[in-house]
C-alpha positions as a Markdown table, in Angstrom:
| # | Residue | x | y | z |
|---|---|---|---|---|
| 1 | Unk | 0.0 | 0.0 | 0.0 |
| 2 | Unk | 1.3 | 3.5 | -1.2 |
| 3 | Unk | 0.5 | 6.3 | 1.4 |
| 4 | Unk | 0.7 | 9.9 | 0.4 |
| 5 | Unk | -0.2 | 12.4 | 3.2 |
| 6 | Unk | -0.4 | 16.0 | 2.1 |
| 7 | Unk | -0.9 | 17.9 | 4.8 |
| 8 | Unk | -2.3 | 21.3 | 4.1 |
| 9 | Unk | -4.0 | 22.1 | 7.3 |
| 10 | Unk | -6.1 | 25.9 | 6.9 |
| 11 | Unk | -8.2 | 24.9 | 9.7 |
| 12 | Unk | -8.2 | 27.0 | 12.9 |
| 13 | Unk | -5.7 | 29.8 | 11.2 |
| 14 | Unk | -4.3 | 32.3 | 14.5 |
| 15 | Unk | -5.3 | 35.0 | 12.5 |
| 16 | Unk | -9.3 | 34.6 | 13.5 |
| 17 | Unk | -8.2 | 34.6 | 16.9 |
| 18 | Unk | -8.1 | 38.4 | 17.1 |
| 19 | Unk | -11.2 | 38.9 | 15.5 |
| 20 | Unk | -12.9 | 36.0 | 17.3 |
| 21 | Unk | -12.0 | 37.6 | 21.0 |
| 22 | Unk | -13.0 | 41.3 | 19.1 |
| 23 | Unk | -16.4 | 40.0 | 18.3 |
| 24 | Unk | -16.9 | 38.2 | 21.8 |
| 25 | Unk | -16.1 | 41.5 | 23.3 |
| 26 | Unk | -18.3 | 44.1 | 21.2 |
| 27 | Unk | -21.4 | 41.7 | 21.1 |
| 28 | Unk | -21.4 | 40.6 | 24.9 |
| 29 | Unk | -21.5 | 45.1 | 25.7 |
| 30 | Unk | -24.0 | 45.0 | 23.2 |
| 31 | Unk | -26.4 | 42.1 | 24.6 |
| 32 | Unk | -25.8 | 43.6 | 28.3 |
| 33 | Unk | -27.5 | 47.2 | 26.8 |
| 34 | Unk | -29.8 | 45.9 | 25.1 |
| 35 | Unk | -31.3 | 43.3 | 27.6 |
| 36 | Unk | -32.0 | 46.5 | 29.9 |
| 37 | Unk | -33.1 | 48.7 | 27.3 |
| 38 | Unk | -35.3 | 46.3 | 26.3 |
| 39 | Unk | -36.6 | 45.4 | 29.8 |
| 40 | Unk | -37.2 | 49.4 | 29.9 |
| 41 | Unk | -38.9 | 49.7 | 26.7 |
| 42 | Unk | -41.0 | 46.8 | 27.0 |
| 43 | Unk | -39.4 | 46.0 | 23.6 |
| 44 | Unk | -39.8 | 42.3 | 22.2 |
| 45 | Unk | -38.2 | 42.9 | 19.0 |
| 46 | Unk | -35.0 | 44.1 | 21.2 |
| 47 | Unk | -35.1 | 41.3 | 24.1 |
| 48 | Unk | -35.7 | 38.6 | 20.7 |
| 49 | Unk | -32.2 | 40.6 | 19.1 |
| 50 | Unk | -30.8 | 40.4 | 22.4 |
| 51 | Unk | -31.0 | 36.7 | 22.8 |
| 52 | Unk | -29.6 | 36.0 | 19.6 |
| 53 | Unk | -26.9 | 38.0 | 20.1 |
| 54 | Unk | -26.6 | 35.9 | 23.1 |
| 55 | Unk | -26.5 | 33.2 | 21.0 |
| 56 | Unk | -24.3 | 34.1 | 18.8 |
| 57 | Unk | -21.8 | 35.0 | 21.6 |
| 58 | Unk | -21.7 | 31.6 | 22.7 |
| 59 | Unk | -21.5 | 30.6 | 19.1 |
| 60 | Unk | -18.4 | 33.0 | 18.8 |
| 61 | Unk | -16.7 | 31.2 | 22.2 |
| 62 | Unk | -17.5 | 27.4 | 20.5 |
| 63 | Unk | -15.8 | 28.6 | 17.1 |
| 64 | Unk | -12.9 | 30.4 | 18.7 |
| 65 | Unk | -12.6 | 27.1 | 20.6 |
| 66 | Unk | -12.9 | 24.5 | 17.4 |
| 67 | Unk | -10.2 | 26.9 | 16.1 |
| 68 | Unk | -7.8 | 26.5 | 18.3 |
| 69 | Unk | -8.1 | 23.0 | 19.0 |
| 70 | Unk | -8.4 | 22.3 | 15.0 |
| 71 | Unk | -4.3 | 23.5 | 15.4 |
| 72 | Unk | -3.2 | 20.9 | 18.0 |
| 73 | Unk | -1.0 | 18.4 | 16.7 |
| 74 | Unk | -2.1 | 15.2 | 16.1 |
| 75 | Unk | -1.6 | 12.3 | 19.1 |
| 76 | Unk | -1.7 | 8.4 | 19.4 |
| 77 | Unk | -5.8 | 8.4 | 20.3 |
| 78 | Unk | -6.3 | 11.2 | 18.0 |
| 79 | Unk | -4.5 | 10.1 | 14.9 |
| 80 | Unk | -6.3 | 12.8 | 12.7 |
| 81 | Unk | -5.5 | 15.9 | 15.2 |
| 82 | Unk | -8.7 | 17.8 | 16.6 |
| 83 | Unk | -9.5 | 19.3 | 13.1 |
| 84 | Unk | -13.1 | 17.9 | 13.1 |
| 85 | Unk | -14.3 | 20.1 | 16.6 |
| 86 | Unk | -14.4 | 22.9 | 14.3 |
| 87 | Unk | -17.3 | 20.7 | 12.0 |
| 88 | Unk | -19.2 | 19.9 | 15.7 |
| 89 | Unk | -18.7 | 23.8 | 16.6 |
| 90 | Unk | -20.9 | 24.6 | 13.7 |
| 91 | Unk | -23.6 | 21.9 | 13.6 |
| 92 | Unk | -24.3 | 22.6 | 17.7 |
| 93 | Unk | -23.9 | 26.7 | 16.5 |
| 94 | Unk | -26.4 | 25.9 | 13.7 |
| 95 | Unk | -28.8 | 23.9 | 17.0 |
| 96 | Unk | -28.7 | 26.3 | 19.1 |
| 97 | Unk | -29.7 | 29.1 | 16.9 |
| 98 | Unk | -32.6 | 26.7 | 15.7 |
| 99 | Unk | -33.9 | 26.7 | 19.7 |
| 100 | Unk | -33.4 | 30.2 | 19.5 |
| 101 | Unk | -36.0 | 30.7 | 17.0 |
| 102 | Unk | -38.5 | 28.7 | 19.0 |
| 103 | Unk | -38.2 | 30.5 | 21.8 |
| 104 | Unk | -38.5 | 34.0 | 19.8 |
| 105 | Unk | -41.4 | 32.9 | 17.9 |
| 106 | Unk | -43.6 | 31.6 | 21.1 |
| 107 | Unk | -42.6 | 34.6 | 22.7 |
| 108 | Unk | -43.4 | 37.3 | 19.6 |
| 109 | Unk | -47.2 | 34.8 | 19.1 |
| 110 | Unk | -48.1 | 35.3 | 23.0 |
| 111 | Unk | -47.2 | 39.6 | 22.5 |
| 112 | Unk | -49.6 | 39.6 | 19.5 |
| 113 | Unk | -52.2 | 38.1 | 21.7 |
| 114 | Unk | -51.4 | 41.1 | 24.4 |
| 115 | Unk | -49.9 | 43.8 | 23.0 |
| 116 | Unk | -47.7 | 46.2 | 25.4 |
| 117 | Unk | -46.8 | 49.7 | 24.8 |
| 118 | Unk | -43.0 | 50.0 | 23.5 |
| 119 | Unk | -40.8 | 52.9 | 23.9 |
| 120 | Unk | -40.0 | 53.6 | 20.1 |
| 121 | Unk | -37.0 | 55.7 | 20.5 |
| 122 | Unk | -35.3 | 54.0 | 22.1 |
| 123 | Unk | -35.9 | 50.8 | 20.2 |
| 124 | Unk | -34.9 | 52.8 | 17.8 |
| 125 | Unk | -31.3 | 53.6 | 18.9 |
| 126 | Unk | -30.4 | 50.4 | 21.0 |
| 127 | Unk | -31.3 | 48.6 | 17.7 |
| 128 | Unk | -28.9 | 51.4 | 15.2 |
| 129 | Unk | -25.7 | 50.6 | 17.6 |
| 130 | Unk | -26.5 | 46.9 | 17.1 |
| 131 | Unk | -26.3 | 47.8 | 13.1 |
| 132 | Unk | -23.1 | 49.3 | 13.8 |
| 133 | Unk | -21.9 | 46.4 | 16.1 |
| 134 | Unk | -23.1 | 43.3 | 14.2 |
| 135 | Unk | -21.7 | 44.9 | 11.0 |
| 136 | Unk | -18.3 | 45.3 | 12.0 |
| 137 | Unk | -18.3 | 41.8 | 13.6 |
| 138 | Unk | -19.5 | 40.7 | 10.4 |
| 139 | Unk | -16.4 | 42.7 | 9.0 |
| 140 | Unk | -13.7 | 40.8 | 10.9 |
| 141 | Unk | -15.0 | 37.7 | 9.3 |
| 142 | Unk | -15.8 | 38.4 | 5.9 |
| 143 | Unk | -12.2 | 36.6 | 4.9 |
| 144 | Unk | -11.9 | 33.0 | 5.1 |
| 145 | Unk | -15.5 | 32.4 | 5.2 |
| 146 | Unk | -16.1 | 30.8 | 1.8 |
| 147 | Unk | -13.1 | 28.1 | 3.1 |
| 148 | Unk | -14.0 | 27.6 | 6.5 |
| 149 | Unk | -17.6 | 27.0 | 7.5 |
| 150 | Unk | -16.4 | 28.0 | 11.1 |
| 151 | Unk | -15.6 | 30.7 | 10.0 |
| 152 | Unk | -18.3 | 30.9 | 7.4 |
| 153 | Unk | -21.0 | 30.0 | 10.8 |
| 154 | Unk | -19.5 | 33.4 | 12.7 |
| 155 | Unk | -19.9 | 35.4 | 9.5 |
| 156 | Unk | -23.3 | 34.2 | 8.8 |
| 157 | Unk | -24.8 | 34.8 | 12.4 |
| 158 | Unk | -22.9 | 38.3 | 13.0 |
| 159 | Unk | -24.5 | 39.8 | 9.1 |
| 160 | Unk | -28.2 | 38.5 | 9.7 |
| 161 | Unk | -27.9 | 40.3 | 13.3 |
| 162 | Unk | -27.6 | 43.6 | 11.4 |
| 163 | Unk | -30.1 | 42.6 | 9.3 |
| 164 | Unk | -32.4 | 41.8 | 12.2 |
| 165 | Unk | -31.4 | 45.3 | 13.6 |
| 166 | Unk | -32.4 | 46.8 | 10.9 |
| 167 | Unk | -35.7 | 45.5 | 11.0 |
| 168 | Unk | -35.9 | 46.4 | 14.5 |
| 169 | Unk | -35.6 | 49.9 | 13.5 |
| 170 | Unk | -37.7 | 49.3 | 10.8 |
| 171 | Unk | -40.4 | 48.0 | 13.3 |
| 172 | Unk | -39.7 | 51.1 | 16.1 |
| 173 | Unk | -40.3 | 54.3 | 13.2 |
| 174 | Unk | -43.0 | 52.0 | 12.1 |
| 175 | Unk | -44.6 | 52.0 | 15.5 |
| 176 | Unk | -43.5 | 55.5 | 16.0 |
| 177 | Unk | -45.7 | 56.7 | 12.8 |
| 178 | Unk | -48.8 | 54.6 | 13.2 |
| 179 | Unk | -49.1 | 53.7 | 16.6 |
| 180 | Unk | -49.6 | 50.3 | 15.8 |
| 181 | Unk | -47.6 | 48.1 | 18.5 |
| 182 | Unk | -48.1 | 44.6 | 16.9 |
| 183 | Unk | -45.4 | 45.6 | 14.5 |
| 184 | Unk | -43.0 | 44.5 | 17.5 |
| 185 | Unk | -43.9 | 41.1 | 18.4 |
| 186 | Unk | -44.5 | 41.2 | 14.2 |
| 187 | Unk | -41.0 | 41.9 | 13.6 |
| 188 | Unk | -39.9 | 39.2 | 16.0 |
| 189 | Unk | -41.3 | 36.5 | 13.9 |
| 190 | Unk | -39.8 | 38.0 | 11.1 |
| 191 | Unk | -36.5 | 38.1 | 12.7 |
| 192 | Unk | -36.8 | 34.2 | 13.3 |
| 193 | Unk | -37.9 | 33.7 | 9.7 |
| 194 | Unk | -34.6 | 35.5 | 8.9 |
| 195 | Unk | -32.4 | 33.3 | 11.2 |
| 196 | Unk | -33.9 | 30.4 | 10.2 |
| 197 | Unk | -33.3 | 31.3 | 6.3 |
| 198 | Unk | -29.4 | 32.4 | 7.5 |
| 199 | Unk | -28.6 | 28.9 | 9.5 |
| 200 | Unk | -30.5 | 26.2 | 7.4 |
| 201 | Unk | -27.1 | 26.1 | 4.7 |
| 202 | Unk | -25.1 | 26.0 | 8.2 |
| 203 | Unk | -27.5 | 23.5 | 9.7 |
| 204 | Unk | -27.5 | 21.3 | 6.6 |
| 205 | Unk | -24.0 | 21.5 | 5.8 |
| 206 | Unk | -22.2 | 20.6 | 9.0 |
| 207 | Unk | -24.8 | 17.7 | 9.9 |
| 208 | Unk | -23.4 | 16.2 | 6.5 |
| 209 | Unk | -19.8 | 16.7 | 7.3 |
| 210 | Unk | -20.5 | 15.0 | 10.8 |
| 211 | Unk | -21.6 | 12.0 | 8.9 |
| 212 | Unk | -18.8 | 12.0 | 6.8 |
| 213 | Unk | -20.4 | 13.3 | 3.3 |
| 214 | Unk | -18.3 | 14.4 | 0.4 |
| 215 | Unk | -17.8 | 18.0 | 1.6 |
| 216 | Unk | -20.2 | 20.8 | -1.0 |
| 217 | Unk | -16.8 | 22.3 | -2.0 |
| 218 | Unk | -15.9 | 19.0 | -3.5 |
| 219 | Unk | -16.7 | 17.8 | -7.0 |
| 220 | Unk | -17.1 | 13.8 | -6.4 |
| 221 | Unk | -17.4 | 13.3 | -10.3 |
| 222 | Unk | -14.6 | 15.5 | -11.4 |
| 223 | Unk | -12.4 | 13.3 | -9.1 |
| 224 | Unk | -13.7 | 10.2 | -10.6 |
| 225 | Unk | -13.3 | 11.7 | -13.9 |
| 226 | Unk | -9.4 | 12.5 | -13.3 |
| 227 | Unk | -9.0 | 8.6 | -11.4 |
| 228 | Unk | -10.8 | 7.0 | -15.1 |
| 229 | Unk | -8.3 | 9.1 | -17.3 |
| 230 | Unk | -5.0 | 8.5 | -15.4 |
| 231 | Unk | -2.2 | 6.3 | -17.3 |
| 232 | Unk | -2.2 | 2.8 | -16.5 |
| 233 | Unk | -5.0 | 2.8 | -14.7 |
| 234 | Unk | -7.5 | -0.2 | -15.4 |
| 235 | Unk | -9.9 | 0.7 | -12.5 |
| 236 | Unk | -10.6 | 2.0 | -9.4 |
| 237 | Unk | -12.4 | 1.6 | -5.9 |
| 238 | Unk | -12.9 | 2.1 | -2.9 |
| 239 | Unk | -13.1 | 5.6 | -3.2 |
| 240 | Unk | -14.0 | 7.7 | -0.3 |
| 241 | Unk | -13.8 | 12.0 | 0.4 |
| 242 | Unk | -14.7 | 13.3 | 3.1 |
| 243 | Unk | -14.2 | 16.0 | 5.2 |
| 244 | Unk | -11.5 | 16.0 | 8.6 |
| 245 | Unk | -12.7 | 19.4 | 9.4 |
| 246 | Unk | -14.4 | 22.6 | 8.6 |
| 247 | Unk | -11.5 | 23.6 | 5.7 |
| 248 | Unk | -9.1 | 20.1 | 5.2 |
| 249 | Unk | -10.6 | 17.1 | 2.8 |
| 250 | Unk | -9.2 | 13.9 | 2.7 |
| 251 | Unk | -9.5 | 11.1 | 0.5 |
| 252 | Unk | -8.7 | 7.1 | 0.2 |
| 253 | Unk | -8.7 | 5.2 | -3.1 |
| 254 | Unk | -7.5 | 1.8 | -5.0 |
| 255 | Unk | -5.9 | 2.0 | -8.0 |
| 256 | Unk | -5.8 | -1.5 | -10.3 |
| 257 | Unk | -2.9 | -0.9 | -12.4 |
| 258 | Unk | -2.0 | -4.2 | -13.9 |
| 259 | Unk | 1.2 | -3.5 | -15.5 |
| 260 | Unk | 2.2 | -2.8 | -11.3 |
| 261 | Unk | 2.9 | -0.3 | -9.1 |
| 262 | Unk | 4.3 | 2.8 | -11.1 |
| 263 | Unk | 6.7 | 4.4 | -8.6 |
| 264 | Unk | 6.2 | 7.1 | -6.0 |
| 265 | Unk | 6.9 | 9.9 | -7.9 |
| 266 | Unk | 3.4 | 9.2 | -9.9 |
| 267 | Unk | 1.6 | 8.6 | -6.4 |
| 268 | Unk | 3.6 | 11.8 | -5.6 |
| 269 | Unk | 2.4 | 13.6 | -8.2 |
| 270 | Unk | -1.4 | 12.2 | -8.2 |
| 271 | Unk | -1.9 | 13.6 | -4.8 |
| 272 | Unk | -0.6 | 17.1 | -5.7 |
| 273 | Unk | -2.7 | 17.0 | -8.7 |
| 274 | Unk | -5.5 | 16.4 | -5.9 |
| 275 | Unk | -4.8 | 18.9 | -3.6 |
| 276 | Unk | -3.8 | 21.8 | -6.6 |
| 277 | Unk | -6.9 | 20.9 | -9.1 |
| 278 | Unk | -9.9 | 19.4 | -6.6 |
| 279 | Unk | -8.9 | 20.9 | -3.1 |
| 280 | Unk | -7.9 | 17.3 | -1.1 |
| 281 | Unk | -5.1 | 18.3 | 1.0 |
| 282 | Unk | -4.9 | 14.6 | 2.7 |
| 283 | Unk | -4.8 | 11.8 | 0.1 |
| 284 | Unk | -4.0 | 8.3 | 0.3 |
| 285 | Unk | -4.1 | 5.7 | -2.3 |
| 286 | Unk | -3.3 | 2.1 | -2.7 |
| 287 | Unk | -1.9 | 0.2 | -5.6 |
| 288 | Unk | -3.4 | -3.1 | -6.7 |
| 289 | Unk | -2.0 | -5.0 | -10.1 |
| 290 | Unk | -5.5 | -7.2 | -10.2 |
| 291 | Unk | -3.7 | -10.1 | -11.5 |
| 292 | Unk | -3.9 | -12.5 | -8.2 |
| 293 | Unk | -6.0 | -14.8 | -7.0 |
| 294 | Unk | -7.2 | -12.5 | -3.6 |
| 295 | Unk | -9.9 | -9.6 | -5.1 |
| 296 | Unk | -10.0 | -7.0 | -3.1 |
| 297 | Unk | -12.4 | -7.6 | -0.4 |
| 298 | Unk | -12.9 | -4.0 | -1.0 |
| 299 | Unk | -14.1 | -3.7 | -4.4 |
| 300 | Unk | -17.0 | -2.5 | -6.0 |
| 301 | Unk | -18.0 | 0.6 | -4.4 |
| 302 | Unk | -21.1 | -0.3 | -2.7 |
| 303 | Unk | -18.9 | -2.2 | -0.5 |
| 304 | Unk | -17.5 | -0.6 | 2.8 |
């Protein structure tokens, strides 16, 4: 068996660390004014915005914590390193907004039912610094996010927060102008609809990275396209990709080249052509001439 590790390991970079602790810090002041402004203004749009910021707080601390353990080195029980705590950090991120939304939305349906006078203005101004506050969180994020979905999970959660502030002011100058005070409770529910819409792709994605699915970065047939076209290849099998963490794939496979093994500047080469071409950074493939007796007790695919 040939064994080529390529280890290209993006997962928990040290730069997010700084923005990770940044974002903690702005959105915890944030959640503590808010929770009392909303209190005072009888405000369920702003107590709703301040539990997801909550939320996403504790989201932050999880992320910041997959991060750094995704960069310990790997160990005799954990042969693979730590990587994959960054895909549980955004599957239980993705959960816990999910019970978030519940508790908004039974909260906003029982204000409908009795409506409370709200304080408009200062709705209204809590809810502009949480614009200003969500957006630059959103800010320290915006790189890596299309590589990471850590990362991707913080960046989602801190730019629907300014949209949800948005509607809050929205919601406040609409209440302000009509005096209609349903709009509050109103805007709650809408705010859940928006998390809802903004943590499904997170919810979805991370659940099939836990289960080991081909990550959605990943072309599967492309892969199997390259693996058909490669000289003195016969077949393949046993071909599986799947994802050691939030940003690293890796990928096993059999190669039946019957004329024998080829020498380990082609395997060399193969896996830089995966990690360059298809983004699999940990590759490892096995060389099979097809010729004896013993079929792989691997092969076809099906068979695991």
């Amino acid at each position: 068996m040939e064994h080529e590790h390529q280890h290209h390991h993006a997962h928990g970079h040290p730069g997010h660390d700084r923005a990770f602790a940044l974002g903690i810090a702005l959105n915890l002041a944030f959640v503590a004014i808010e929770s009392v402004y909303g209190v005072l203004s009888h405000s369920m749009a702003l107590l709703a915005d301040a539990g997801h910021n909550l939320s996403d707080v504790l989201a932050l601390a999880l992320a910041w914590g997959a991060s750094v353990l995704g960069r310990r080195r790997p160990s005799r029980r954990f042969t693979y390193g730590l990587g994959s705590s960054s895909i549980l950090a955004a599957l239980v991120n993705a959960m816990l907004l999910m019970l978030v939304v519940g508790g908004i939305a039974v909260e906003a349906v029982q204000r409908l039912l009795n409506p409370v006078p709200v304080a408009t203005m200062t709705v209204i101004w809590v809810a502009l610094c949480g614009i200003v506050v969500n957006t630059i969180t959103a800010l320290l994020f915006l790189r890596g996010r299309e590589h990471d979905l850590n990362v991707r999970g913080a960046f989602l959660h801190m730019a629907a927060d300014a949209a949800v502030s948005l509607g809050v002011v929205l919601a406040g100058l609409g209440i302000l102008y009509s005096g209609w005070t349903w709009l509050d409770p109103m805007m709650s529910l809408v705010i859940a609809a928006v998390i809802i819409g903004s943590t499904w792709g997170l919810l979805r994605d991370s659940l099939n990275l836990s289960l080991h699915a081909v990550p959605p970065r990943i072309d599967d047939a492309q892969i199997r396209s390259y693996f058909s076209g490669l000289g003195g290849v016969s077949e393949f099998h046993d071909l599986h990709i799947w994802g050691m963490s939030t940003t690293e794939t890796a990928l096993t496979v059999h190669l039946v080249m019957p004329q024998g093994h080829p020498s380990d500047r082609f395997i060399a080469q193969v896996a830089d052509e995966l990690r360059e071409r298809y983004g699999v950074g940990h590759a490892t493939i096995q060389v099979e001439t097809g010729d004896g007796p013993q079929p792989c007790a691997l092969a076809p695919d099906h068979v695991v």
